[in-house]
MIVO-819120 format. One record per atom (N, C-alpha, C, O): residue in three letters; x, y, z. Coordinates in nm, 3 decimals, padded with zeros to 5 digits. Atoms other than C-alpha are relative to their C-alpha. Layout:
N
+---------+---------+---------+---------+
! residuo !      c1 !      c2 !      c3 !
+---------+---------+---------+---------+
!     ALA !       X !       Y !       Z !
...
+---------+---------+---------+---------+
***
This chain:
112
+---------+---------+---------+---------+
! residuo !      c1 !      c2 !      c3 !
+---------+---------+---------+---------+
!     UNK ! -00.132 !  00.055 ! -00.034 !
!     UNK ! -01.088 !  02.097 ! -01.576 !
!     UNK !  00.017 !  00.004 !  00.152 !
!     UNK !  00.008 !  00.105 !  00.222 !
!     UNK ! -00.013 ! -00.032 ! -00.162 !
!     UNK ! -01.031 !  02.002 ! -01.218 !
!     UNK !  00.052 ! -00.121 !  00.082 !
!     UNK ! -00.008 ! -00.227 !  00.067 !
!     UNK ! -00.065 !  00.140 ! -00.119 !
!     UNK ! -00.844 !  01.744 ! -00.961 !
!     UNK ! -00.085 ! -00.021 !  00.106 !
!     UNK ! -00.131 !  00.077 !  00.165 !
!     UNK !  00.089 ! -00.013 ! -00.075 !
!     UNK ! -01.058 !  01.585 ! -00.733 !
!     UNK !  00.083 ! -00.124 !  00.080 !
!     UNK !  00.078 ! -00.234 !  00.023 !
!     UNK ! -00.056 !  00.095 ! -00.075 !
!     UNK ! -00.833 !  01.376 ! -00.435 !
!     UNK ! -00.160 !  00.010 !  00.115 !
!     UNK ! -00.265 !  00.074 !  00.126 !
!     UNK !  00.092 !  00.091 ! -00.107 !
!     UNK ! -01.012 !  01.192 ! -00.155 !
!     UNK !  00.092 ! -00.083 !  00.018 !
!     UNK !  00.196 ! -00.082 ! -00.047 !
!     UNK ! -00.023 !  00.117 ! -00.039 !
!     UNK ! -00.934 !  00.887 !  00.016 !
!     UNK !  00.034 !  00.098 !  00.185 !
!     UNK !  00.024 !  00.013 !  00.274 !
!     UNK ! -00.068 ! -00.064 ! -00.116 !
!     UNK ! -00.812 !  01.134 !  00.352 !
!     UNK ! -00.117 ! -00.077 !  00.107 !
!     UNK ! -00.219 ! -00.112 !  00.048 !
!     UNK !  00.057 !  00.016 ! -00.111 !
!     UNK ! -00.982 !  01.015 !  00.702 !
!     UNK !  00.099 !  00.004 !  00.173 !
!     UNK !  00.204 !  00.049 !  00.217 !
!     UNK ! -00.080 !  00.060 ! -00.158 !
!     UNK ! -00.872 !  00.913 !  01.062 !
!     UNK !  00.046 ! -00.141 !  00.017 !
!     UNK ! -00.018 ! -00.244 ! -00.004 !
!     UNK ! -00.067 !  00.157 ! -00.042 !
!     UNK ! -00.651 !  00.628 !  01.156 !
!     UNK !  00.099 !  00.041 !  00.112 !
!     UNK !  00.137 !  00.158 !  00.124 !
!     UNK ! -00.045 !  00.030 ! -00.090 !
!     UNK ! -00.465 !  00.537 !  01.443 !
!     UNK !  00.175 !  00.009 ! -00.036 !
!     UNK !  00.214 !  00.006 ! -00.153 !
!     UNK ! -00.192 ! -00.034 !  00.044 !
!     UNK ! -00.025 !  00.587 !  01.452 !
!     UNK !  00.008 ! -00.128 ! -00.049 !
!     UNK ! -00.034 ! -00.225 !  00.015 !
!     UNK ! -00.048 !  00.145 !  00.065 !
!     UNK !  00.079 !  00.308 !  01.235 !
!     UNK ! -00.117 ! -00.024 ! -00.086 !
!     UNK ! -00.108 ! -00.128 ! -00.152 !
!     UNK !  00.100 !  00.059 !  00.119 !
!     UNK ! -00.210 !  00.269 !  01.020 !
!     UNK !  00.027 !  00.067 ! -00.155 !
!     UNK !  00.110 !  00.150 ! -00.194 !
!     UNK ! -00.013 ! -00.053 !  00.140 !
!     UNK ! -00.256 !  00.330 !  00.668 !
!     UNK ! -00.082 !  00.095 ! -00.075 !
!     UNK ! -00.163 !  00.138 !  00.007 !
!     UNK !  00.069 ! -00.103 !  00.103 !
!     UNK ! -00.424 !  00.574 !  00.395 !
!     UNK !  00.020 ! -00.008 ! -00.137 !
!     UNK !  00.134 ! -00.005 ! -00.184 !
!     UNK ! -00.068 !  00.003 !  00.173 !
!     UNK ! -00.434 !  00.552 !  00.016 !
!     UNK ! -00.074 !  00.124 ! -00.045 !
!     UNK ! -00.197 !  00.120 ! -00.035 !
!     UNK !  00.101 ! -00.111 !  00.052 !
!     UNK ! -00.547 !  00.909 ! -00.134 !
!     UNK !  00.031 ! -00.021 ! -00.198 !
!     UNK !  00.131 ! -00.044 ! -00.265 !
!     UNK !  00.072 ! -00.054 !  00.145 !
!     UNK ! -00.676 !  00.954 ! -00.495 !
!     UNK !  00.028 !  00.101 !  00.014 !
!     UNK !  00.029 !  00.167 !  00.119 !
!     UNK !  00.022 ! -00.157 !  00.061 !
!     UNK ! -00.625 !  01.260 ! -00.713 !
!     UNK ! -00.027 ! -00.063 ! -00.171 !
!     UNK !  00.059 ! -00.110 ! -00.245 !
!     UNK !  00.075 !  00.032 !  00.107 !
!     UNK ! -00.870 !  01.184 ! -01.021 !
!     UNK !  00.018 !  00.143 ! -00.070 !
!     UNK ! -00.005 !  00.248 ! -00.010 !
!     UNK !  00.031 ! -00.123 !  00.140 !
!     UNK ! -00.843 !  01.443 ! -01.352 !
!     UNK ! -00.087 ! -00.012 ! -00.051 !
!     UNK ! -00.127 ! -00.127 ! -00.066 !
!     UNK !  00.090 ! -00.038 !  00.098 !
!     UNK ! -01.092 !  01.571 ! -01.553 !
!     UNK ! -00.013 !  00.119 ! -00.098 !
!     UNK ! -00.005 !  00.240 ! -00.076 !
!     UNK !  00.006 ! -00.136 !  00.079 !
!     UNK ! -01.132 !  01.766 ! -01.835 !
!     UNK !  00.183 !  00.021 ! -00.058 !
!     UNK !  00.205 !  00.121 ! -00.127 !
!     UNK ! -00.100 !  00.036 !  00.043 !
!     UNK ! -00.742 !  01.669 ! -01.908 !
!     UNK !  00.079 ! -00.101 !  00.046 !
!     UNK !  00.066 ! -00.146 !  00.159 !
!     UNK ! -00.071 !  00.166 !  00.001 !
!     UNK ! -00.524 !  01.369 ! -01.929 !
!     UNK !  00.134 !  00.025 !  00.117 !
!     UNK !  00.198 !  00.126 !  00.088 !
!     UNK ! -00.108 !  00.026 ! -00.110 !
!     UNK ! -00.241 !  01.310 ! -01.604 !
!     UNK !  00.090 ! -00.056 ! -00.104 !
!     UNK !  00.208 ! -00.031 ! -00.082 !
!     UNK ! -00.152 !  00.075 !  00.074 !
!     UNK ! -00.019 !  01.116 ! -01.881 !
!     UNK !  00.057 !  00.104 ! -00.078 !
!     UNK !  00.128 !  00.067 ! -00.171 !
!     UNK ! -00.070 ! -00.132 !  00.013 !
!     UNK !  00.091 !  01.476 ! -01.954 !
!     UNK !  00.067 !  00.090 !  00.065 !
!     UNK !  00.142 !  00.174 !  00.015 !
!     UNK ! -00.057 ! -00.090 ! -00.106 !
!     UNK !  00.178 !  01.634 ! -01.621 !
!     UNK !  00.029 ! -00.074 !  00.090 !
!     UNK ! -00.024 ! -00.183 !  00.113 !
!     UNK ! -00.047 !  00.079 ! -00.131 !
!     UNK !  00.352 !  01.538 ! -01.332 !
!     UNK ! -00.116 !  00.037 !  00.068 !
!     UNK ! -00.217 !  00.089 !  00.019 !
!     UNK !  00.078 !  00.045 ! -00.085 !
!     UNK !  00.183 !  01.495 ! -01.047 !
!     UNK !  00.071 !  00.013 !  00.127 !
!     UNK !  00.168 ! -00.058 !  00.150 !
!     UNK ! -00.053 ! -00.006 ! -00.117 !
!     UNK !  00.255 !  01.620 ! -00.703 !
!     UNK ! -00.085 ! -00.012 !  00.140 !
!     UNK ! -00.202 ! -00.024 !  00.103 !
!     UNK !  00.053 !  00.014 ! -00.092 !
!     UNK !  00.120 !  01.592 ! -00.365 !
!     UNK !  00.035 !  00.080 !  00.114 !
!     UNK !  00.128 !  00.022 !  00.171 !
!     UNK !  00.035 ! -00.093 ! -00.136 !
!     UNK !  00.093 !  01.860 ! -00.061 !
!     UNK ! -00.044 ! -00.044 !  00.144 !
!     UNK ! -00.117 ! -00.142 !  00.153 !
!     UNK !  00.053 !  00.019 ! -00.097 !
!     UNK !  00.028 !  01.854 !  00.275 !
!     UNK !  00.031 !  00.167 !  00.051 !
!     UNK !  00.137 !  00.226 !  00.031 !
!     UNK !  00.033 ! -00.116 ! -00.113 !
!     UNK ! -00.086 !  02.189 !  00.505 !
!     UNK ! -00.022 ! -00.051 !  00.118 !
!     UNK ! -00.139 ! -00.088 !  00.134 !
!     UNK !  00.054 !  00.027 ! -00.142 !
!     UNK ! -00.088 !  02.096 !  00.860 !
!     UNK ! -00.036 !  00.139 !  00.101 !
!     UNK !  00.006 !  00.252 !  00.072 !
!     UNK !  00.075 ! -00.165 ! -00.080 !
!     UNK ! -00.257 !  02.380 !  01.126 !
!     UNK !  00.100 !  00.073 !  00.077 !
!     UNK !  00.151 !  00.054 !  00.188 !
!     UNK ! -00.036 ! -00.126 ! -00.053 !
!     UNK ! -00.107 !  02.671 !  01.164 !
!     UNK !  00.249 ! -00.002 ! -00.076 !
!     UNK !  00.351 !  00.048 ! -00.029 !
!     UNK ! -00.073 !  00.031 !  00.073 !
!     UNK !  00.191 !  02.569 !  00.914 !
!     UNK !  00.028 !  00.039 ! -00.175 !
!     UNK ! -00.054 !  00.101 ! -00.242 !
!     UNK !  00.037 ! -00.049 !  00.148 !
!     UNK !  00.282 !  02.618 !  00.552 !
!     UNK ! -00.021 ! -00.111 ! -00.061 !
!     UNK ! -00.040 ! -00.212 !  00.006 !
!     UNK !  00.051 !  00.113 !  00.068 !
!     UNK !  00.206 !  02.389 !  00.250 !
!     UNK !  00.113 ! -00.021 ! -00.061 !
!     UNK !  00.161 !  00.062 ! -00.138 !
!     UNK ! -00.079 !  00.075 !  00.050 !
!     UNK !  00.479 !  02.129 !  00.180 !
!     UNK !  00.004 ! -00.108 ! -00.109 !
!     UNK ! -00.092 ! -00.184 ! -00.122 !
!     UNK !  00.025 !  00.134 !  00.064 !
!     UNK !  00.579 !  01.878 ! -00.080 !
!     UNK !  00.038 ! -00.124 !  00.086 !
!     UNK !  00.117 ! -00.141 !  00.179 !
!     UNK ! -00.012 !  00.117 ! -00.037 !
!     UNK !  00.547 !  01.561 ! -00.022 !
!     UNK !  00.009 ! -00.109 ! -00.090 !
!     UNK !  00.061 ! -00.209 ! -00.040 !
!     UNK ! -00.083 !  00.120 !  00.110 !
!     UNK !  00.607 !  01.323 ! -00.326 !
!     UNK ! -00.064 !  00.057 ! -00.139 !
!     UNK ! -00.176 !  00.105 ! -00.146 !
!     UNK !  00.019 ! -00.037 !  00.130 !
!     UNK !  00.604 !  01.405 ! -00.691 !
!     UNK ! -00.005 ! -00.105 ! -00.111 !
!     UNK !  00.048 ! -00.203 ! -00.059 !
!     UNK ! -00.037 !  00.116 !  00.086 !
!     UNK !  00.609 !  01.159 ! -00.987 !
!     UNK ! -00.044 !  00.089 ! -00.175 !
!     UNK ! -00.139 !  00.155 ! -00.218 !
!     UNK !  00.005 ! -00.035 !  00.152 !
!     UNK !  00.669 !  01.242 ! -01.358 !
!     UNK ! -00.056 ! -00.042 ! -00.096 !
!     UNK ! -00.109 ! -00.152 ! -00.084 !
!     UNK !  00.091 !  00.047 !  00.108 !
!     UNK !  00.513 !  01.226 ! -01.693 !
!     UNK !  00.058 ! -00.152 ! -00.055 !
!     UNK !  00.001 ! -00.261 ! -00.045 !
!     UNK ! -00.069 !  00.093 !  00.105 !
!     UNK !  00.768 !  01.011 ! -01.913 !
!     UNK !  00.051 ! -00.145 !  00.075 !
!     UNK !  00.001 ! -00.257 !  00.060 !
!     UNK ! -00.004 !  00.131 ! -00.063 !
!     UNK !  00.942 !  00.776 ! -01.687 !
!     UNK ! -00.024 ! -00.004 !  00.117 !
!     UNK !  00.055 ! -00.071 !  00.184 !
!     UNK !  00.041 !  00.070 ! -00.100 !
!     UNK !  00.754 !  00.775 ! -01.395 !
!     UNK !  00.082 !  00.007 !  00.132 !
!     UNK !  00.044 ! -00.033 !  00.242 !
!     UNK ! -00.063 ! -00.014 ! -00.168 !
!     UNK !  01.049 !  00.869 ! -01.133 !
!     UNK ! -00.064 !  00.114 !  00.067 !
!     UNK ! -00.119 !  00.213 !  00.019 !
!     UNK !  00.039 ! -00.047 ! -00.150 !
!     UNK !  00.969 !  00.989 ! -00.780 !
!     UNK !  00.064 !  00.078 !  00.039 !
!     UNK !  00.179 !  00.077 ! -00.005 !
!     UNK ! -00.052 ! -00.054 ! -00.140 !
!     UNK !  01.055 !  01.210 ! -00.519 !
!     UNK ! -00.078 ! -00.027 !  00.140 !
!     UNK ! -00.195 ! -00.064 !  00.156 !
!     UNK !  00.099 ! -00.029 ! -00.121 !
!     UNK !  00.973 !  01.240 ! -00.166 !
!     UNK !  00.103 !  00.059 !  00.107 !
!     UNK !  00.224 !  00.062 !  00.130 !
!     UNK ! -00.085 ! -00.083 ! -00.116 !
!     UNK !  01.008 !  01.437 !  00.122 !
!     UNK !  00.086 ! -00.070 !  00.078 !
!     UNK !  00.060 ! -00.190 !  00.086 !
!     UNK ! -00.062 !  00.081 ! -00.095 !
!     UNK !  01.271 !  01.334 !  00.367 !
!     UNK ! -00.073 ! -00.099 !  00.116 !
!     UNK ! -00.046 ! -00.214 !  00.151 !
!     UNK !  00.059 !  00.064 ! -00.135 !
!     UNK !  01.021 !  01.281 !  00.667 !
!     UNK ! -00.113 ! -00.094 ! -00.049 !
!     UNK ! -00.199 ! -00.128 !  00.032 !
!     UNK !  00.119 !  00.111 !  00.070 !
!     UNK !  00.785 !  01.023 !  00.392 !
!     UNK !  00.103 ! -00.094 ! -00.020 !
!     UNK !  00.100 ! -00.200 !  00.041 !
!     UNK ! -00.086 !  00.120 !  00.033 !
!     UNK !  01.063 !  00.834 !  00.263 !
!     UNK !  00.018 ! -00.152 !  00.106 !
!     UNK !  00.051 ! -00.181 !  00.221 !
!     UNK !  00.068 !  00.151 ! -00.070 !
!     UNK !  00.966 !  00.465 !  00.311 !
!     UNK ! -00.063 ! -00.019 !  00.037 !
!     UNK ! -00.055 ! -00.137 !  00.073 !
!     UNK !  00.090 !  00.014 ! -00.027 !
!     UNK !  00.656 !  00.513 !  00.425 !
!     UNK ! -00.126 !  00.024 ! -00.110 !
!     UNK ! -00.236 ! -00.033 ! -00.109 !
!     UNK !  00.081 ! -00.070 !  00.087 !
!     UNK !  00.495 !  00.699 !  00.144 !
!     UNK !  00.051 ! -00.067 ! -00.151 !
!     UNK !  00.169 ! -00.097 ! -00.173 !
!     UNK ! -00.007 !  00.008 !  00.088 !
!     UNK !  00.418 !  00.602 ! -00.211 !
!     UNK ! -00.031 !  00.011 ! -00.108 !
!     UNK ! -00.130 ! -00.052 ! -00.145 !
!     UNK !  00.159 ! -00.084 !  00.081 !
!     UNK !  00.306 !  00.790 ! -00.505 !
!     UNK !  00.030 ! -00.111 ! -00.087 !
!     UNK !  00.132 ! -00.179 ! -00.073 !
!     UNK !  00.071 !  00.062 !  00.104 !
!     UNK !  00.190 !  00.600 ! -00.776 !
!     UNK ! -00.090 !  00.053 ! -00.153 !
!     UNK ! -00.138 !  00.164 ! -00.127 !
!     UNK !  00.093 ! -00.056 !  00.063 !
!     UNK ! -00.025 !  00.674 ! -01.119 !
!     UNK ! -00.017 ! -00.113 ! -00.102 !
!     UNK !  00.072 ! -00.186 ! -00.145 !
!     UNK !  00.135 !  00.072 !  00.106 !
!     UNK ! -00.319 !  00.486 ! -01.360 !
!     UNK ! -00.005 !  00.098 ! -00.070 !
!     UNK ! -00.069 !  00.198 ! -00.035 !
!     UNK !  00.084 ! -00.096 !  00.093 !
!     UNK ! -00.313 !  00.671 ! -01.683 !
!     UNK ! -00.126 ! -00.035 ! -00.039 !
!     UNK ! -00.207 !  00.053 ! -00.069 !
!     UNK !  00.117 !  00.058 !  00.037 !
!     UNK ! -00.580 !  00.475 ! -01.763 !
!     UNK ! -00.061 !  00.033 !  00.096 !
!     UNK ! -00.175 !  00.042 !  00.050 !
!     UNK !  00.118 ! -00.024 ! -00.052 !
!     UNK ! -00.764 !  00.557 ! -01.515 !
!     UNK !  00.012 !  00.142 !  00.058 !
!     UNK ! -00.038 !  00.163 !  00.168 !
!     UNK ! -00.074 ! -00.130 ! -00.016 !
!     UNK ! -00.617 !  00.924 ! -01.504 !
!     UNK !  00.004 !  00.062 !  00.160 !
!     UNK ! -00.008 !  00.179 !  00.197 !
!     UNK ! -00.036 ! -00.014 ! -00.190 !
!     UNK ! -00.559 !  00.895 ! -01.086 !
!     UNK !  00.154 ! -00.028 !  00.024 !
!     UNK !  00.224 ! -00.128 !  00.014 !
!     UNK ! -00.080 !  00.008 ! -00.141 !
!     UNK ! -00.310 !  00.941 ! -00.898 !
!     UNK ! -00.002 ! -00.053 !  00.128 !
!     UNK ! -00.114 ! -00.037 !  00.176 !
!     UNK !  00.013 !  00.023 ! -00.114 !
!     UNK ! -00.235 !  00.798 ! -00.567 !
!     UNK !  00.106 !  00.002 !  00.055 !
!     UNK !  00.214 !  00.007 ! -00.004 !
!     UNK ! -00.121 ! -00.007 ! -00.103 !
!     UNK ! -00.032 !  00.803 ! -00.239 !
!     UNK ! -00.021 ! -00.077 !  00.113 !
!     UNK ! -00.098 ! -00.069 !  00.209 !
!     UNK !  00.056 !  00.149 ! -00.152 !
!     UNK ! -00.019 !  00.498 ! -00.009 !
!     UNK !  00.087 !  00.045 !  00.076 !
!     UNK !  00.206 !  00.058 !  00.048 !
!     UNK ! -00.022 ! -00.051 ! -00.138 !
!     UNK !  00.036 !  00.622 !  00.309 !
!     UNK !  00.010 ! -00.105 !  00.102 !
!     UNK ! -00.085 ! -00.154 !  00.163 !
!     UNK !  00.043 !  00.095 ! -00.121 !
!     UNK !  00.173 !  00.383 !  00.549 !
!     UNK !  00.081 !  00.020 !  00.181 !
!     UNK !  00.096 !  00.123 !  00.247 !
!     UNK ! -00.052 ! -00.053 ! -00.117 !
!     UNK !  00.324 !  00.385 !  00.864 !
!     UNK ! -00.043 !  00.164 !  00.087 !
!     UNK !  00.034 !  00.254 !  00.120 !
!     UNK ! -00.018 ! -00.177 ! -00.012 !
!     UNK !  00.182 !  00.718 !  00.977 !
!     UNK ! -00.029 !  00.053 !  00.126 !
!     UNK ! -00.082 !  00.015 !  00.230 !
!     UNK ! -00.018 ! -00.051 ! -00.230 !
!     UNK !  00.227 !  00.927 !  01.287 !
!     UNK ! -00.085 !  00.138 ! -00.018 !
!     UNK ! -00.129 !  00.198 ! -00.116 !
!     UNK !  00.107 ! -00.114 ! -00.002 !
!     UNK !  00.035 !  01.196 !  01.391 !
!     UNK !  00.110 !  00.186 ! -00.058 !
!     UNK !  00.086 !  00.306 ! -00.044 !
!     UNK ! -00.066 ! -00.145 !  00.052 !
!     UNK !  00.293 !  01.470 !  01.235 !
!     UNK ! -00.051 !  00.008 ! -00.121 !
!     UNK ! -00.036 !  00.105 ! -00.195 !
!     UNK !  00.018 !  00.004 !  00.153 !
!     UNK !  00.129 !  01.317 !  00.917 !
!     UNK ! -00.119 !  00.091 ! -00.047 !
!     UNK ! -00.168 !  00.125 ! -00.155 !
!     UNK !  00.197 ! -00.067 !  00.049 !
!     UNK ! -00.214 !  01.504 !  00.987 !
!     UNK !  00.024 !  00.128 ! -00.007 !
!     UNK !  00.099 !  00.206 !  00.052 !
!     UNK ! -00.043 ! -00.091 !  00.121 !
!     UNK ! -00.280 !  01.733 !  00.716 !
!     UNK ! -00.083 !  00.000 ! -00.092 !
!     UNK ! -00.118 ! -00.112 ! -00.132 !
!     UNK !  00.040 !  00.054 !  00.101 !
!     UNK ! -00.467 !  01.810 !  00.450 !
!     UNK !  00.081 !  00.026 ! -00.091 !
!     UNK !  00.162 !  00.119 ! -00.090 !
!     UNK ! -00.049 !  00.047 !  00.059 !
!     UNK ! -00.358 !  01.690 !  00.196 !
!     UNK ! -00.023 !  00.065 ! -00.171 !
!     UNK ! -00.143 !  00.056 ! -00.197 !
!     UNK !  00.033 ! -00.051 !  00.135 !
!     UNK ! -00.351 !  01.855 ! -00.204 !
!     UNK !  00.108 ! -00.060 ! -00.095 !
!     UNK !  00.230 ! -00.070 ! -00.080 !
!     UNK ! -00.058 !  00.004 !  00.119 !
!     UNK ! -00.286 !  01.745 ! -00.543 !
!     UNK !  00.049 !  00.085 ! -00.080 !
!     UNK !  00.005 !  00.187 ! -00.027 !
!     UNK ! -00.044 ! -00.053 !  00.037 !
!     UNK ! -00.105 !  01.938 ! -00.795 !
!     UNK !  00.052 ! -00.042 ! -00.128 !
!     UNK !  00.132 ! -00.135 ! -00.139 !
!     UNK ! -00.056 !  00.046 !  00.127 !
!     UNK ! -00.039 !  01.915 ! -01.141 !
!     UNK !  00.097 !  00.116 ! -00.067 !
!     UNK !  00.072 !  00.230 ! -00.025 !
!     UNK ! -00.094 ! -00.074 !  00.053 !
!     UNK !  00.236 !  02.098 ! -01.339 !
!     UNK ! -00.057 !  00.109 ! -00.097 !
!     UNK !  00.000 !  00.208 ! -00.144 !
!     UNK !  00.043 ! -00.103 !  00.080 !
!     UNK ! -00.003 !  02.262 ! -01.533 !
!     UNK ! -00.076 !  00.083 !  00.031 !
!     UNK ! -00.131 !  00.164 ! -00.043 !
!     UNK !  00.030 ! -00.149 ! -00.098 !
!     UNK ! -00.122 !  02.476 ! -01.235 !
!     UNK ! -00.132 ! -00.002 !  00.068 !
!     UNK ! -00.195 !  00.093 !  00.114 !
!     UNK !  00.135 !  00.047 ! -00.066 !
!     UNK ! -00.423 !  02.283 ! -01.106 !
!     UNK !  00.036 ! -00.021 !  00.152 !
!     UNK !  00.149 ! -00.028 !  00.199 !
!     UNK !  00.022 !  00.056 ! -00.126 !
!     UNK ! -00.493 !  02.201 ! -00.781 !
!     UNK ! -00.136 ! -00.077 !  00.047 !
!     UNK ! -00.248 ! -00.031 !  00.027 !
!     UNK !  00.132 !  00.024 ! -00.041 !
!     UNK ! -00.727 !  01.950 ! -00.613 !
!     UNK ! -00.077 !  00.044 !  00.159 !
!     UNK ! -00.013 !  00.093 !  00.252 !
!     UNK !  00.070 ! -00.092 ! -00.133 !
!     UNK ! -00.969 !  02.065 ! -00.319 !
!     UNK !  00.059 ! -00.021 !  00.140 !
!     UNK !  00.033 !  00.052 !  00.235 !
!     UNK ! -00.029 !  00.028 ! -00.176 !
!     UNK ! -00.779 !  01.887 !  00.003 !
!     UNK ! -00.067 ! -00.105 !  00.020 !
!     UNK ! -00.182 ! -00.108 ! -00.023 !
!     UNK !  00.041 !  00.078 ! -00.082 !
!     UNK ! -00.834 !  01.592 !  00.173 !
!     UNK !  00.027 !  00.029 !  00.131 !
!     UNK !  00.103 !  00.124 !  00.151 !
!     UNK ! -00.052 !  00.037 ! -00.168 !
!     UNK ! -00.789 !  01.537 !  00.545 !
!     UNK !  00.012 ! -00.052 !  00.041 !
!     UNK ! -00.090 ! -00.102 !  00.086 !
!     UNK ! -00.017 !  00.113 ! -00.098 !
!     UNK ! -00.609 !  01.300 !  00.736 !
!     UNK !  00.067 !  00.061 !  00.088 !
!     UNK !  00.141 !  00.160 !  00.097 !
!     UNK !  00.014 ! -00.032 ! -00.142 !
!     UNK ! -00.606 !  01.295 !  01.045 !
!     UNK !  00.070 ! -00.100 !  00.130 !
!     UNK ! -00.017 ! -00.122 !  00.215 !
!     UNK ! -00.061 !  00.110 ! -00.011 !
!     UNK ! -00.373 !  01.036 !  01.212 !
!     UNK !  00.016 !  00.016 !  00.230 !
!     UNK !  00.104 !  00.076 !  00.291 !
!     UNK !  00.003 !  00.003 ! -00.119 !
!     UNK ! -00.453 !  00.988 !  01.607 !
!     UNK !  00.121 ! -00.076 !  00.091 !
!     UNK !  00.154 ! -00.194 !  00.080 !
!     UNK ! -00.119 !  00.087 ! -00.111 !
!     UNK ! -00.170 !  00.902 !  01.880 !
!     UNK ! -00.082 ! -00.103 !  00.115 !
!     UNK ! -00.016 ! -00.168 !  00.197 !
+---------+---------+---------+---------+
***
């Protein structure tokens, strides 16, 4: 059983990012689905959540309108399109499921 996000890299202020958080070993159309960020020398925040049944959102204040989670039961991923992003955005980045998983971190890295 285990979450495995990716998609994290380097981009420029204003560019974009889409991260993956893929399940295995259990089905996402059972647990919400949240998303993290740790930036250095900081603690680890939420940053957008999305539910089992109908699918509503949250997001942090400083994502709102830029950020957008998303989920493929069918293809039991998660994602978070990342757009507009400034360099407060760099962070890695963790998935989180309600049933106490976590995936390993991505890293983006968003250059001024």
């Amino acid at each position: 059983v285990q979450l495995q996000a990716s998609g994290g890299g380097l981009v420029q202020t204003g560019g974009s990012l889409r991260l993956s958080c893929v399940a295995s070993g259990f089905s996402l159309g059972y647990t919400a689905i949240g998303w993290f960020r740790q930036a250095p020398g900081k603690e680890r925040e939420g940053v957008s959540c999305i539910r089992t049944r109908d699918r509503s959102t949250k997001y942090a204040e400083s994502v709102k309108g830029r950020f957008t989670i998303s989920r493929d039961n069918a293809k039991n991923t998660v994602y978070l399109q990342m757009n507009s992003l400034k360099p407060e955005d760099t962070a890695v980045y963790y998935c989180h499921s309600n049933l106490g998983y976590w995936g390993q971190g991505t890293l983006v890295t968003v250059s001024s």
